[in-house]
N, C-alpha and C positions, 0 to 999 in steps of 0.2 A: 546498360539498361537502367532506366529511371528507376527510384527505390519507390517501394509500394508498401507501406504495413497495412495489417490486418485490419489497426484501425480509422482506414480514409478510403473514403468512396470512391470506388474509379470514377464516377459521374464529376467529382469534383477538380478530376486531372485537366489540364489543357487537352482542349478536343484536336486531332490532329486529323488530317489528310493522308491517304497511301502516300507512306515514304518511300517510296521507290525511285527511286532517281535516275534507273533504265530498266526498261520492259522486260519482264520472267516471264517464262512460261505456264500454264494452270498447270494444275499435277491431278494425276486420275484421282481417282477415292480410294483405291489401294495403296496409294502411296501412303497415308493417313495413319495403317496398321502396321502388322509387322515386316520388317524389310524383306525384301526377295534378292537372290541373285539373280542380277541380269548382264547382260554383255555389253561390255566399257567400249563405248560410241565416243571418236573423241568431238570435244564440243567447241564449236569454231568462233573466236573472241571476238567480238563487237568490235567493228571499225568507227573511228571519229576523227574529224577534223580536230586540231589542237584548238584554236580557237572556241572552239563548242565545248570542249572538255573543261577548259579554263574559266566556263559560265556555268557549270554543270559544276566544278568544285566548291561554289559559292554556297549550293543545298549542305555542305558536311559543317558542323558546328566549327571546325576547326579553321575553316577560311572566312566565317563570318565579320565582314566588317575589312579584312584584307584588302590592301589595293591592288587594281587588276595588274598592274605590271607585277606582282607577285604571284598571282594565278598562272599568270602567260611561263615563268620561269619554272614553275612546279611541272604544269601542264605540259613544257618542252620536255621534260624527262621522265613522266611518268607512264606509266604502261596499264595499258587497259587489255583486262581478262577473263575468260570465262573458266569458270570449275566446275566438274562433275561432281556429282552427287559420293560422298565418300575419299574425295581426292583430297591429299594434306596440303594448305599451305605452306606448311610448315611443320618440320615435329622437334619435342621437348629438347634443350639442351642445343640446339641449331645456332649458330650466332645471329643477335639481332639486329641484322642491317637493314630491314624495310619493313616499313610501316603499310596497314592497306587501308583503304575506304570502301566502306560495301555499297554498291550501288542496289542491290536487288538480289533476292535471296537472305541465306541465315547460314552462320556459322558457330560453333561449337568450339570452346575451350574446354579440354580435358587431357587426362592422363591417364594411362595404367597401372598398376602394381605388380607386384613381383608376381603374381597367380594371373594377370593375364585380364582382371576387371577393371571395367575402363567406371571411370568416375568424372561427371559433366561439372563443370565449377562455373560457366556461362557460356549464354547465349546472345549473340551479335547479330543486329538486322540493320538494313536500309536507314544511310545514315548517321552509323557507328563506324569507329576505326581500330586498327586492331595493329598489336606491337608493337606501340609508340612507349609504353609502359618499361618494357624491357629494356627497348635500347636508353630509355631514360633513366634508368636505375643501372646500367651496365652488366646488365647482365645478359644471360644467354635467354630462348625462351625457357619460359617452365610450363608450358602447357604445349600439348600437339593443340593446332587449328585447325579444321576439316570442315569442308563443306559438307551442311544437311540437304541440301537439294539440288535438284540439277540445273545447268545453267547460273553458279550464281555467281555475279558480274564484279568484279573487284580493280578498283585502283589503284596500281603499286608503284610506292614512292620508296625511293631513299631514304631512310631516317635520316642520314647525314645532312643531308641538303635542307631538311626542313630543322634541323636544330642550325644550324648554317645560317638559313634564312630568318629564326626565328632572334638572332642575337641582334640583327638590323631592324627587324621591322619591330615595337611594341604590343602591338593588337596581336600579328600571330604567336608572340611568347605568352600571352592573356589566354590566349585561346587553346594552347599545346597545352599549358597547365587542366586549363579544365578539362579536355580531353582525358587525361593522367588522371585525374578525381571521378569522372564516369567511368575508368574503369575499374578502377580500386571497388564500385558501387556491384560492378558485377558479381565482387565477391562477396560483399555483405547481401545481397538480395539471398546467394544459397544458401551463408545461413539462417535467414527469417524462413526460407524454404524446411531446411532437417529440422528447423528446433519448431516448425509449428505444429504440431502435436501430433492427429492421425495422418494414413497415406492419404484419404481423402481431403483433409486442411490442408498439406502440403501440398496437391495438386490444384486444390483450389487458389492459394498462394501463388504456387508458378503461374498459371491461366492468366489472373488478375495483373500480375505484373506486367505479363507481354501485350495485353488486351491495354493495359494503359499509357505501355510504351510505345505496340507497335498496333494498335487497333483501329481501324476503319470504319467508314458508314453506320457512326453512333448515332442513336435516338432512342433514349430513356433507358433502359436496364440492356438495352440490346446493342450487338456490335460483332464488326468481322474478322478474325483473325487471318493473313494470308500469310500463316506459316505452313512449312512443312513439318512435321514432327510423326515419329514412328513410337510404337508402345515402347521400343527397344529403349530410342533414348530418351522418354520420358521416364520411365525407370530409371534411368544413370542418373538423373538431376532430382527426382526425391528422393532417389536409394530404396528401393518399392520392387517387387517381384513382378514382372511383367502380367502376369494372372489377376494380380489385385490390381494392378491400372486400368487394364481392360475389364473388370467389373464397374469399377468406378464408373468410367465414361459411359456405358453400357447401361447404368444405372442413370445419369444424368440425361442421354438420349431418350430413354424410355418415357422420362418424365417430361420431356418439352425442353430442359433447359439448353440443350446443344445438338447443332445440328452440321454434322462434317463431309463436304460436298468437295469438289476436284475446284471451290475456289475459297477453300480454307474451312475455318471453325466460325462458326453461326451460333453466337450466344445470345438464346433469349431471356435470360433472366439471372445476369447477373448480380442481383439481392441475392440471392439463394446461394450462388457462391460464396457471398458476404457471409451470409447467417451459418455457414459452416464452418466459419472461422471461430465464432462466437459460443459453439456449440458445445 
Protein backbone atom coordinates (compact mmCIF):
# COMPACT_ATOMS: atom_id res chain seq x y z
CA UNK A 1 0.00 0.00 0.00
CA UNK A 2 1.31 3.48 -0.96
CA UNK A 3 2.58 5.36 2.27
CA UNK A 4 0.17 8.18 3.23
CA UNK A 5 1.29 10.64 6.17
CA UNK A 6 -0.94 12.79 8.14
CA UNK A 7 0.71 15.57 6.52
CA UNK A 8 -0.29 15.23 2.48
CA UNK A 9 -3.51 15.68 0.96
CA UNK A 10 -4.95 12.53 -0.67
CA UNK A 11 -6.15 15.19 -3.28
CA UNK A 12 -2.46 15.67 -4.11
CA UNK A 13 -1.97 11.62 -4.80
CA UNK A 14 -1.92 10.31 -8.40
CA UNK A 15 -5.78 10.02 -9.20
CA UNK A 16 -6.32 6.40 -10.23
CA UNK A 17 -8.96 4.24 -11.89
CA UNK A 18 -10.76 0.95 -10.27
CA UNK A 19 -7.83 -1.43 -9.98
CA UNK A 20 -9.35 -4.28 -10.63
CA UNK A 21 -7.96 -6.19 -13.08
CA UNK A 22 -11.01 -9.04 -12.93
CA UNK A 23 -14.61 -8.60 -12.15
CA UNK A 24 -15.78 -9.08 -8.01
CA UNK A 25 -18.69 -9.26 -7.07
CA UNK A 26 -20.80 -6.04 -4.92
CA UNK A 27 -21.27 -7.31 -1.38
CA UNK A 28 -24.69 -6.48 0.44
CA UNK A 29 -24.46 -3.57 3.31
CA UNK A 30 -24.08 -6.26 5.85
CA UNK A 31 -21.10 -7.35 4.72
CA UNK A 32 -19.69 -3.76 5.96
CA UNK A 33 -20.50 -4.61 9.76
CA UNK A 34 -19.83 -7.28 12.02
CA UNK A 35 -19.14 -10.73 10.29
CA UNK A 36 -21.83 -13.39 10.33
CA UNK A 37 -21.43 -17.12 10.07
CA UNK A 38 -22.48 -18.34 6.96
CA UNK A 39 -22.19 -21.67 4.87
CA UNK A 40 -18.95 -22.21 2.93
CA UNK A 41 -20.23 -22.34 -0.86
CA UNK A 42 -17.16 -23.35 -2.73
CA UNK A 43 -16.38 -20.70 -5.25
CA UNK A 44 -15.60 -21.74 -8.78
CA UNK A 45 -12.14 -20.08 -10.28
CA UNK A 46 -12.27 -17.78 -13.33
CA UNK A 47 -11.26 -19.61 -16.61
CA UNK A 48 -8.78 -17.61 -19.15
CA UNK A 49 -7.15 -18.40 -22.15
CA UNK A 50 -3.13 -18.04 -21.41
CA UNK A 51 -2.72 -15.72 -24.02
CA UNK A 52 -5.20 -13.16 -22.16
CA UNK A 53 -3.74 -13.70 -18.88
CA UNK A 54 -0.24 -12.94 -20.29
CA UNK A 55 -1.92 -9.15 -21.18
CA UNK A 56 -3.71 -9.14 -18.02
CA UNK A 57 -0.07 -9.53 -16.19
CA UNK A 58 1.19 -6.36 -17.77
CA UNK A 59 -1.64 -4.20 -15.19
CA UNK A 60 0.68 -5.74 -11.90
CA UNK A 61 3.77 -3.31 -11.27
CA UNK A 62 5.80 -6.11 -11.41
CA UNK A 63 5.70 -7.07 -15.31
CA UNK A 64 5.62 -3.42 -16.19
CA UNK A 65 7.90 -2.80 -19.11
CA UNK A 66 8.65 -6.85 -19.32
CA UNK A 67 8.74 -8.46 -22.68
CA UNK A 68 5.77 -10.37 -23.71
CA UNK A 69 7.76 -13.60 -24.33
CA UNK A 70 8.35 -13.30 -20.55
CA UNK A 71 4.50 -12.83 -19.77
CA UNK A 72 3.60 -15.86 -22.29
CA UNK A 73 6.35 -18.15 -19.84
CA UNK A 74 4.93 -16.76 -16.48
CA UNK A 75 1.41 -17.01 -17.85
CA UNK A 76 2.17 -21.03 -19.07
CA UNK A 77 2.59 -21.78 -15.46
CA UNK A 78 0.52 -19.74 -13.43
CA UNK A 79 -2.76 -20.63 -11.96
CA UNK A 80 -5.60 -18.53 -11.62
CA UNK A 81 -8.09 -18.61 -8.45
CA UNK A 82 -10.86 -17.74 -6.59
CA UNK A 83 -11.05 -17.45 -2.58
CA UNK A 84 -13.69 -17.28 -0.27
CA UNK A 85 -14.18 -14.88 2.08
CA UNK A 86 -11.98 -16.20 5.17
CA UNK A 87 -10.08 -18.82 3.28
CA UNK A 88 -5.90 -18.85 4.02
CA UNK A 89 -3.65 -18.52 1.29
CA UNK A 90 -1.52 -19.37 3.27
CA UNK A 91 -0.56 -19.61 7.19
CA UNK A 92 2.58 -18.34 9.17
CA UNK A 93 5.64 -20.48 9.12
CA UNK A 94 4.34 -22.32 5.74
CA UNK A 95 7.48 -22.44 3.22
CA UNK A 96 7.70 -19.73 0.70
CA UNK A 97 7.26 -21.14 -2.63
CA UNK A 98 4.60 -18.82 -4.38
CA UNK A 99 4.15 -15.59 -4.77
CA UNK A 100 0.33 -14.13 -5.79
CA UNK A 101 -1.11 -11.18 -7.66
CA UNK A 102 -4.45 -10.05 -6.61
CA UNK A 103 -6.64 -9.37 -9.51
CA UNK A 104 -9.80 -8.22 -7.50
CA UNK A 105 -10.76 -8.28 -4.00
CA UNK A 106 -8.49 -7.58 -0.67
CA UNK A 107 -6.33 -9.63 1.40
CA UNK A 108 -4.94 -9.38 4.95
CA UNK A 109 -1.61 -10.10 6.50
CA UNK A 110 -1.78 -11.03 10.02
CA UNK A 111 -1.01 -13.31 12.95
CA UNK A 112 -2.14 -14.47 16.22
CA UNK A 113 -0.58 -14.78 19.68
CA UNK A 114 -0.40 -17.09 22.16
CA UNK A 115 -4.08 -15.95 23.75
CA UNK A 116 -5.66 -16.51 20.37
CA UNK A 117 -5.76 -12.40 19.23
CA UNK A 118 -5.26 -11.88 15.84
CA UNK A 119 -3.19 -8.67 15.01
CA UNK A 120 -3.72 -7.21 11.06
CA UNK A 121 -0.01 -5.77 10.04
CA UNK A 122 -1.57 -5.04 6.18
CA UNK A 123 -3.81 -4.97 3.78
CA UNK A 124 -3.33 -5.96 -0.10
CA UNK A 125 -5.75 -4.95 -3.13
CA UNK A 126 -6.15 -5.00 -6.85
CA UNK A 127 -2.71 -4.82 -8.19
CA UNK A 128 -0.46 -5.73 -5.21
CA UNK A 129 1.47 -9.10 -4.85
CA UNK A 130 1.82 -10.91 -2.10
CA UNK A 131 5.02 -13.52 -0.72
CA UNK A 132 7.42 -12.39 -3.00
CA UNK A 133 9.12 -10.74 0.33
CA UNK A 134 9.53 -14.00 2.10
CA UNK A 135 10.80 -16.18 -0.49
CA UNK A 136 13.28 -13.32 -1.10
CA UNK A 137 14.63 -13.08 2.26
CA UNK A 138 14.48 -16.92 2.68
CA UNK A 139 12.51 -17.43 4.75
CA UNK A 140 9.28 -19.05 5.70
CA UNK A 141 5.91 -16.82 5.71
CA UNK A 142 5.54 -14.71 8.98
CA UNK A 143 2.16 -13.62 8.47
CA UNK A 144 -1.25 -16.01 7.75
CA UNK A 145 -2.80 -14.28 4.29
CA UNK A 146 -6.55 -14.69 4.32
CA UNK A 147 -8.96 -13.32 2.08
CA UNK A 148 -11.43 -10.43 3.37
CA UNK A 149 -14.02 -11.10 0.87
CA UNK A 150 -15.64 -13.33 -1.23
CA UNK A 151 -14.55 -14.13 -4.59
CA UNK A 152 -11.16 -12.73 -4.53
CA UNK A 153 -9.29 -13.48 -7.72
CA UNK A 154 -5.52 -14.29 -7.31
CA UNK A 155 -2.65 -15.16 -9.58
CA UNK A 156 -0.29 -17.93 -8.53
CA UNK A 157 3.07 -18.12 -9.46
CA UNK A 158 6.04 -19.88 -8.49
CA UNK A 159 8.56 -17.72 -6.79
CA UNK A 160 11.19 -19.85 -8.19
CA UNK A 161 10.53 -19.23 -11.67
CA UNK A 162 10.13 -15.55 -11.34
CA UNK A 163 13.61 -15.16 -9.38
CA UNK A 164 14.61 -17.67 -12.45
CA UNK A 165 13.32 -15.41 -14.89
CA UNK A 166 14.41 -12.33 -13.11
CA UNK A 167 18.32 -13.20 -13.25
CA UNK A 168 17.93 -13.13 -17.29
CA UNK A 169 15.73 -10.60 -18.00
CA UNK A 170 16.80 -6.72 -16.25
CA UNK A 171 13.58 -4.82 -16.22
CA UNK A 172 11.94 -7.78 -14.16
CA UNK A 173 14.84 -8.00 -11.44
CA UNK A 174 14.08 -3.67 -11.56
CA UNK A 175 10.73 -4.52 -10.96
CA UNK A 176 10.89 -7.68 -8.19
CA UNK A 177 12.92 -5.18 -6.14
CA UNK A 178 10.37 -2.72 -6.04
CA UNK A 179 7.74 -4.96 -5.41
CA UNK A 180 10.00 -6.05 -2.06
CA UNK A 181 10.11 -2.11 -1.05
CA UNK A 182 5.96 -1.90 -1.40
CA UNK A 183 5.94 -4.24 0.85
CA UNK A 184 8.17 -3.56 3.48
CA UNK A 185 5.75 0.02 3.10
CA UNK A 186 2.92 -2.21 4.26
CA UNK A 187 4.64 -2.24 7.42
CA UNK A 188 5.41 1.15 8.06
CA UNK A 189 1.97 2.44 7.04
CA UNK A 190 0.75 0.27 10.51
CA UNK A 191 2.82 2.10 12.35
CA UNK A 192 1.84 5.75 11.25
CA UNK A 193 -1.63 3.91 11.93
CA UNK A 194 -0.88 2.94 16.31
CA UNK A 195 1.40 5.77 16.76
CA UNK A 196 -1.32 8.42 15.40
CA UNK A 197 -2.77 9.40 18.50
CA UNK A 198 -6.77 8.78 19.09
CA UNK A 199 -8.90 5.54 17.68
CA UNK A 200 -10.48 8.10 15.67
CA UNK A 201 -6.85 9.70 14.04
CA UNK A 202 -5.85 6.12 13.57
CA UNK A 203 -8.93 5.42 11.66
CA UNK A 204 -8.80 8.21 10.03
CA UNK A 205 -5.19 7.27 8.89
CA UNK A 206 -6.22 3.79 7.80
CA UNK A 207 -9.32 5.34 5.62
CA UNK A 208 -6.83 7.98 3.96
CA UNK A 209 -4.38 5.45 3.07
CA UNK A 210 -6.58 2.87 1.24
CA UNK A 211 -8.74 5.91 -0.32
CA UNK A 212 -5.28 7.00 -1.76
CA UNK A 213 -4.07 3.67 -2.71
CA UNK A 214 -7.14 1.90 -3.64
CA UNK A 215 -9.76 4.86 -4.29
CA UNK A 216 -12.16 5.57 -7.18
CA UNK A 217 -14.53 8.06 -8.78
CA UNK A 218 -12.58 11.05 -7.13
CA UNK A 219 -13.77 14.64 -7.59
CA UNK A 220 -12.66 17.18 -4.87
CA UNK A 221 -12.85 15.98 -1.19
CA UNK A 222 -15.07 13.10 -2.32
CA UNK A 223 -14.24 9.33 -3.39
CA UNK A 224 -15.16 5.55 -3.38
CA UNK A 225 -13.73 3.02 -1.61
CA UNK A 226 -14.64 -0.68 -3.09
CA UNK A 227 -13.38 -2.40 -0.07
CA UNK A 228 -14.79 -4.93 1.99
CA UNK A 229 -13.88 -4.46 5.47
CA UNK A 230 -15.89 -5.68 8.92
CA UNK A 231 -15.78 -3.61 12.38
CA UNK A 232 -13.98 -7.06 13.46
CA UNK A 233 -11.08 -6.38 11.30
CA UNK A 234 -10.90 -2.94 11.44
CA UNK A 235 -10.24 -3.20 14.90
CA UNK A 236 -7.25 -5.71 14.34
CA UNK A 237 -5.39 -2.80 12.22
CA UNK A 238 -5.89 0.09 14.81
CA UNK A 239 -5.92 -2.06 17.89
CA UNK A 240 -9.49 -0.21 18.92
CA UNK A 241 -12.39 -2.23 20.61
CA UNK A 242 -14.86 -2.99 18.14
CA UNK A 243 -17.61 -0.57 20.15
CA UNK A 244 -15.35 2.36 19.60
CA UNK A 245 -15.06 1.84 15.76
CA UNK A 246 -18.52 1.54 15.47
CA UNK A 247 -19.13 4.84 17.19
CA UNK A 248 -16.60 6.40 15.20
CA UNK A 249 -18.16 5.56 11.75
CA UNK A 250 -21.65 6.07 13.33
CA UNK A 251 -20.41 9.38 14.16
CA UNK A 252 -18.83 10.30 10.73
CA UNK A 253 -22.26 8.91 8.80
CA UNK A 254 -24.46 10.93 11.00
CA UNK A 255 -22.54 13.90 9.94
CA UNK A 256 -22.41 13.53 5.96
CA UNK A 257 -19.01 12.54 5.87
CA UNK A 258 -19.36 8.75 4.84
CA UNK A 259 -21.71 6.75 3.31
CA UNK A 260 -21.41 2.75 3.15
CA UNK A 261 -23.65 1.18 0.49
CA UNK A 262 -23.25 -2.83 -1.15
CA UNK A 263 -20.66 -0.86 -3.53
CA UNK A 264 -18.14 0.27 -0.96
CA UNK A 265 -17.33 3.45 1.38
CA UNK A 266 -18.62 6.93 -0.11
CA UNK A 267 -16.55 9.64 1.27
CA UNK A 268 -17.85 12.96 1.20
CA UNK A 269 -15.44 15.00 2.83
CA UNK A 270 -12.37 13.91 3.23
CA UNK A 271 -10.77 17.44 4.66
CA UNK A 272 -12.56 16.51 7.83
CA UNK A 273 -10.75 13.30 7.88
CA UNK A 274 -7.53 15.45 7.28
CA UNK A 275 -8.48 17.96 10.16
CA UNK A 276 -8.66 15.07 12.61
CA UNK A 277 -5.27 14.36 12.11
CA UNK A 278 -4.35 17.77 13.14
CA UNK A 279 -6.48 17.79 16.07
Amino acid sequence: MKRITKHVPAETRTSRQDRRIFPTQDLSRGAFFRARATQIVPVQSPQMERAELAKRLRHFGLFERVPPAVLKVVAAGAQLRAFRQGEFLWQRGDPAREMVLIGSGFVKASRRDQNGASTTYGLFGPGDSMGLYAFWAGMRYPTDAIALNEGVILIIIDAREISHLAEQHPQLSKNLKGEVTRFSEAFINKIEIISAGSIQQRLAVLLLQLVGRYGVDRQGEQARLPVFLTLVQISEIIDARIETVARSLGHWKRAGWLIIDAHGWHFNCLDKLRELLHG
